[in-house]
C-alpha positions, 0 to 999 in steps of 0.5 A, a space after each residue: 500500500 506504501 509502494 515498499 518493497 524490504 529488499 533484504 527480508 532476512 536481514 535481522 538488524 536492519 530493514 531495507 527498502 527500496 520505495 517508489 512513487 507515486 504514493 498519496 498518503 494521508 496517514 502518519 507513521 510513528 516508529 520508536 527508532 530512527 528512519 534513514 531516508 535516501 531519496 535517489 530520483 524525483 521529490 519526496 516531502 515528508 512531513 511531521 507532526 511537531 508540537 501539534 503542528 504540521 511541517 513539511 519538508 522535501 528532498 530532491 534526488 541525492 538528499 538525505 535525511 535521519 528522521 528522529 524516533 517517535 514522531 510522527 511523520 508522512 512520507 509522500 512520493 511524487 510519480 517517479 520517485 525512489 527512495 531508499 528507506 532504512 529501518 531497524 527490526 523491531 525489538 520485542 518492546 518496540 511498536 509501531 503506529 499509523 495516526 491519521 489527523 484532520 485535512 482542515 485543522 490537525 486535530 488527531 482523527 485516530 491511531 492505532 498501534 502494533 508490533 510490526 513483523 512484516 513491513 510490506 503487510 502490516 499496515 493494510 488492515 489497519 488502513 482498510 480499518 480507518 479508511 472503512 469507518 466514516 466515525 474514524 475520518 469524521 473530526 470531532 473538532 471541525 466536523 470535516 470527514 477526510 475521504 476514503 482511500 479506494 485502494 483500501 475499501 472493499 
């Protein structure tokens, strides 16, 4: 759903991917380690949620960036992009997030959390979850409902 692709599914310390765009999403993924991003063709803009507030920021072909742990972040790949992304296995401990926040005023719609064992698997139930249920998208803050993703409605 992400456009990922773990190019070294054995590896045990680190998880590999090679990511391509177009991607459109709207949800924002929480990790507890670091995520190194490599951007080698085309544009990505990542943007994060940071003291309640949106941000964005874009990389260009050959940019580089070392997102911190545990902040929310949504990577958004223009058509044609590729990226590289690096990811540490999860431990034990460790879980992973997707949160989602309203278009018009960034308050926080839904989050869910989870032990991550499959990273190009285990984030579609959860957005067929969110993208399945107008309570999930409606903001009790504006009242705004954010549309729904056909690729993960049935």
């Amino acid at each position: 759903p992400v456009g990922n692709k773990n190019l070294y599914p054995e590896g045990s310390d680190y998880i590999v991917m090679i990511v391509g765009g177009p991607n459109a999403r709207k949800d924002y993924h929480y990790n507890e380690t670091e995520e190194l991003f490599y951007q080698l063709e085309g544009n990505i803009t990542v943007k994060i949620q940071e003291d309640g507030k949106a941000k964005e920021m874009t990389l260009g072909p050959g940019d580089m960036y070392l997102h911190p742990p545990r902040v929310p972040h949504s990577p958004i790949r223009e058509a044609g992009s590729i990226g590289l992304v690096i990811e540490r296995v999860r431990e034990p401990q460790h879980t992973d997030g997707l949160l989602w926040f309203c278009d018009v005023c960034n308050h926080k719609l839904h989050e869910v959390y989870f032990p991550l064992s499959n990273i190009e698997k285990d984030f579609l139930p959860r957005f067929r979850e969110f993208y399945g249920s107008e309570e999930l998208r409606t903001c009790n803050n504006c009242g705004h409902v954010m549309e729904t993703d056909e690729r993960f409605t049935d």
